[in-house]
VONUTOR-91272 format. One line per 2 residues: number of its first residue (from 0); their letters; for each residue x, y, z of C-alpha. Coordinates in Angstrom, 1 decimal. Each point is the difference from the previous one (the first is absolute). Last residue first. Layout:
# residues N
NUM	a	X Y Z  ... $
This chain:
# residues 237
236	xx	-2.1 -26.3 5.9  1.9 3.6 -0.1 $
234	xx	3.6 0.2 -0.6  1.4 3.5 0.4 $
232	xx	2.7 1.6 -2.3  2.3 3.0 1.2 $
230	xx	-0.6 3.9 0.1  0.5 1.8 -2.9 $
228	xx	-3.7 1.7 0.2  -0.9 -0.9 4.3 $
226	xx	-2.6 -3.3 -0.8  -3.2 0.6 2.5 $
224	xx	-1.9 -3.1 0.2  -3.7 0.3 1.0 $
222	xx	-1.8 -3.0 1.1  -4.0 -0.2 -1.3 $
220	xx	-2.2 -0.8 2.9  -2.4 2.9 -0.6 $
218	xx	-1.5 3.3 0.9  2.8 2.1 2.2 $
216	xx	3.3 -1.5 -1.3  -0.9 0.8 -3.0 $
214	xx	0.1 4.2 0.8  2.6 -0.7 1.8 $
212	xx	2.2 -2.0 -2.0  -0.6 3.0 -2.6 $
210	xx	1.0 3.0 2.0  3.4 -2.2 1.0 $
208	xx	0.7 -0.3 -4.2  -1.1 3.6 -0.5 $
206	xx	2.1 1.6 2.5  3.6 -0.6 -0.9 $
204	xx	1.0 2.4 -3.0  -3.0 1.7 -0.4 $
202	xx	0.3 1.9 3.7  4.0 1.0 -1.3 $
200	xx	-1.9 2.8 -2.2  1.9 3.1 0.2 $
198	xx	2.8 -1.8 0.2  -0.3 -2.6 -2.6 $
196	xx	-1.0 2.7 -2.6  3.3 0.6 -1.4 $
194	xx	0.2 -2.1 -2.9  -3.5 -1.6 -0.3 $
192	xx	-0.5 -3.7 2.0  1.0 -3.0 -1.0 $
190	xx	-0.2 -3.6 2.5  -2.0 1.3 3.2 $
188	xx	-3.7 -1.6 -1.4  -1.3 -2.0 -3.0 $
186	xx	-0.3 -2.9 2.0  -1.9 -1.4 3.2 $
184	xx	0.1 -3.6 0.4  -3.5 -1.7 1.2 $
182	xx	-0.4 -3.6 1.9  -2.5 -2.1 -0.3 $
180	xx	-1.8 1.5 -2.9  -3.9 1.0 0.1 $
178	xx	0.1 1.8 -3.4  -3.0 2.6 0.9 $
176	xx	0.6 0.6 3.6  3.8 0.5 -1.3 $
174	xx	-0.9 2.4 -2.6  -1.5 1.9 2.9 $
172	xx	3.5 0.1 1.7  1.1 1.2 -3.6 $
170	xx	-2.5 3.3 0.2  0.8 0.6 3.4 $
168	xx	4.1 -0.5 -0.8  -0.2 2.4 -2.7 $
166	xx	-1.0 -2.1 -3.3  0.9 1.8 -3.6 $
164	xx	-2.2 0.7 -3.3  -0.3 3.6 0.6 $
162	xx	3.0 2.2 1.2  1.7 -0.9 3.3 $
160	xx	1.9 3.0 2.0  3.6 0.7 1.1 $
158	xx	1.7 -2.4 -2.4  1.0 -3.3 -1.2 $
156	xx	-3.1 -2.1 0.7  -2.3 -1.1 3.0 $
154	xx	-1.4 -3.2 1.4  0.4 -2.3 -2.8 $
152	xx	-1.1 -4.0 0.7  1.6 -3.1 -0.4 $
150	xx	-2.5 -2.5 1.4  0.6 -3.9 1.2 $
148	xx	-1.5 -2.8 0.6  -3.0 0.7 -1.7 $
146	xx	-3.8 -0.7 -0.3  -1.2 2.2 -1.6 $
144	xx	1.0 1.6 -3.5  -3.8 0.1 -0.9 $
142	xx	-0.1 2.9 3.3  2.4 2.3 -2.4 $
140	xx	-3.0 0.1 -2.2  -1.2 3.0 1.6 $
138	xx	2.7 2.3 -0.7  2.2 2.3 2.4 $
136	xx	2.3 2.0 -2.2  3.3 -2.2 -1.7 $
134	xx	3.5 0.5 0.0  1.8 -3.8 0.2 $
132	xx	-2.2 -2.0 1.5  1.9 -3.3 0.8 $
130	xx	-1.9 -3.0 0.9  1.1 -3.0 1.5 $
128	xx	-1.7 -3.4 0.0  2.0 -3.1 1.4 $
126	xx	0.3 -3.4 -0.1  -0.9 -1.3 -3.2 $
124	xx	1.5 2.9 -1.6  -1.2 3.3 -0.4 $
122	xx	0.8 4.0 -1.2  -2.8 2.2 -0.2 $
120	xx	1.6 2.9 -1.5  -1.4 3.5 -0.4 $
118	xx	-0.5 1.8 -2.7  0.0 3.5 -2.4 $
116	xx	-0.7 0.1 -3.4  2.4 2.0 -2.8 $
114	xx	0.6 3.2 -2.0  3.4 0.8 -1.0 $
112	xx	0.3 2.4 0.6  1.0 3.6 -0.9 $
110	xx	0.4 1.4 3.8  -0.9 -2.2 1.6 $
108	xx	-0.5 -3.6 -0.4  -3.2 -1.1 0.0 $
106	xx	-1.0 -2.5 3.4  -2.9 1.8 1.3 $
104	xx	-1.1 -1.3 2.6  -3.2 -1.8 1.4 $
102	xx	1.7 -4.4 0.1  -1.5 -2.9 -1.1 $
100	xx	2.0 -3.2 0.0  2.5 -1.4 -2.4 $
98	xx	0.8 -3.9 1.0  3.5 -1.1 1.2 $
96	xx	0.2 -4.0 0.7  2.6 -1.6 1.4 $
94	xx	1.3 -3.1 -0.5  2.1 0.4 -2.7 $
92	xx	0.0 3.6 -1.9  -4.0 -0.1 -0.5 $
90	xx	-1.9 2.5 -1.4  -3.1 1.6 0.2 $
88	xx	-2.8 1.8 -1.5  -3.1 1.5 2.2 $
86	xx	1.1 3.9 0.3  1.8 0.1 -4.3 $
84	xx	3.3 -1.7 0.5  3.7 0.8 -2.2 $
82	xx	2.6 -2.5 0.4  3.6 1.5 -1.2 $
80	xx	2.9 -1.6 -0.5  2.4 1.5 -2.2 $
78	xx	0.7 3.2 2.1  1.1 2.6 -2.2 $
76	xx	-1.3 3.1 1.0  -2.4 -0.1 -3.1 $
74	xx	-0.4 -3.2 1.4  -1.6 1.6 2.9 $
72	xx	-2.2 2.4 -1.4  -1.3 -2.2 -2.7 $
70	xx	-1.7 -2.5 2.9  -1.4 3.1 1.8 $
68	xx	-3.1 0.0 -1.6  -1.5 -2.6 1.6 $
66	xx	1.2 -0.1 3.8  3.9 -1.2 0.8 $
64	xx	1.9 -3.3 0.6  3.6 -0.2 -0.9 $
62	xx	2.1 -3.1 0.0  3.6 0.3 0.4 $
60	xx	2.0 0.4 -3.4  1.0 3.4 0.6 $
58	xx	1.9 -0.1 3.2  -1.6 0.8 3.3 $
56	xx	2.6 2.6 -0.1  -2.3 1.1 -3.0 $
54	xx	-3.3 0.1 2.1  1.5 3.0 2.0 $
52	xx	1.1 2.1 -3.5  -3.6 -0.7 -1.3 $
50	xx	-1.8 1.7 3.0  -3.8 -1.5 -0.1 $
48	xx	-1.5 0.8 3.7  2.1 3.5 1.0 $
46	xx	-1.1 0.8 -4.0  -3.1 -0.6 -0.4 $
44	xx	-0.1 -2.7 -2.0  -2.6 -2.6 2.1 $
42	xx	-0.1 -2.7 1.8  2.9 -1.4 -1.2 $
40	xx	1.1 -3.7 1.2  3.5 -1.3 0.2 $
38	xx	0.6 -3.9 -1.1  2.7 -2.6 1.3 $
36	xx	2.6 2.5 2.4  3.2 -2.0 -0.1 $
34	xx	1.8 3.3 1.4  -2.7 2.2 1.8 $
32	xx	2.3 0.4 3.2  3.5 -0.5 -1.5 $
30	xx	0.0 3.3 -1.9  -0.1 1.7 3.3 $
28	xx	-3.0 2.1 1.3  0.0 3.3 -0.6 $
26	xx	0.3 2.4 2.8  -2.7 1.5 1.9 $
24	xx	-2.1 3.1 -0.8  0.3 -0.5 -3.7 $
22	xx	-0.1 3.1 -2.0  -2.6 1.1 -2.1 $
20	xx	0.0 3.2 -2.3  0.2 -2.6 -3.0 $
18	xx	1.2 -3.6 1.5  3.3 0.7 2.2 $
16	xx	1.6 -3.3 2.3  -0.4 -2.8 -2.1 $
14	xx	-2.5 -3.3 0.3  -3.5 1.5 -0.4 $
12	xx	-1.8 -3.9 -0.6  -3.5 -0.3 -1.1 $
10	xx	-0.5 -3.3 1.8  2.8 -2.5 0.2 $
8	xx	-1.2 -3.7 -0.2  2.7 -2.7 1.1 $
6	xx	-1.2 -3.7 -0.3  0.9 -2.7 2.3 $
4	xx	-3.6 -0.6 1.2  -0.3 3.9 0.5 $
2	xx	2.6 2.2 0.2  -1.6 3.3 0.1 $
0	x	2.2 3.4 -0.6 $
């Protein structure tokens, strides 16, 4: 969640306890957290990105914002408003602007689509420039993006091991040379993990937030701000 200049953006929310063979690691947040939420941005429709039963406590007629090709998707689900940017388009919900970037993923929806882009959000004001990856490999163009204020960048996934199109905490710490942000959030990490597998892998659960602020805090200025999943808001100026 970003409130910024009074207006609440949720990004690819996840908001009850069981998604597929995914259970969430901590408990979901109340109702009253993302109530009088303004706009939520998709990234992408994989499914622990785009889940259709979370955007509905939302309630349907709260604005929507996913990649080309997505648009029928959600209003097949029944949402009523629904914005969808190609990487370069934008929109505004008051004074904020959300613009589509770039992003190396494959967005389809498996397994029988549909098939979709992938982005990132760059989402500005006069006072602030945020950006929000999503899922996304290292790309070159990341360094157009800079300068920013702040960067929302994935450090992991849901499970033991990262297939292609994902940042580990080396490969986001070099999105961060690239970007050039103030200060960096880690996401994408200790949230859902496989049914059973948090034992045997408890490692993936905590260490690829700390992993990351070390490997920025080694060749740059940029402040890393950890955010525990569940844990409470944080104001940053």
């Amino acid at each position: 969640m970003l409130e910024v200049e009074g207006v609440r953006v949720l990004t690819d929310p996840v908001l009850r306890p069981h998604l597929l063979f995914l259970r969430r690691i901590v408990a979901p947040l109340p109702a009253a957290t993302y109530d009088g939420v303004d706009v939520a941005v998709i990234s992408h429709l994989h499914h622990d990105h785009c889940d259709p039963p979370s955007l509905a406590r939302l309630g349907r007629d709260v604005p929507i914002v996913v990649p080309s090709g997505g648009e029928k998707f959600v209003r097949d689900n029944g949402f009523r408003h629904v914005v969808a940017l190609r990487p370069g388009e934008s929109h505004r919900v008051g004074p904020v602007t959300l613009t589509a970037t770039p992003a190396a993923h494959d967005g389809t929806r498996r397994p029988f689509g549909p098939t979709a882009g992938a982005v990132g959000y760059l989402i500005t004001s006069p006072d602030c420039r945020i950006y929000f990856a999503g899922d996304t490999e290292l790309f070159p163009a990341m360094r157009d993006l800079a300068p920013l204020d702040l960067a929302l960048l994935p450090v992991w996934g849901w499970g033991p091991n990262l297939g292609p199109g994902h940042l580990d905490p080396l490969g986001a710490a070099r999105a961060v040379e690239l970007l050039r942000p103030r200060r960096a959030v880690p996401i994408h990490w200790g949230t859902l993990f496989p049914y059973g597998l948090r034992t045997l892998y408890p490692d993936r659960l905590r260490v690829p937030p700390r992993a990351f602020a070390r490997a920025v805090a080694s060749h740059g200025d940029t402040e890393v701000v950890v955010l525990d999943p569940g844990g409470g808001p944080v104001w940053l100026s």
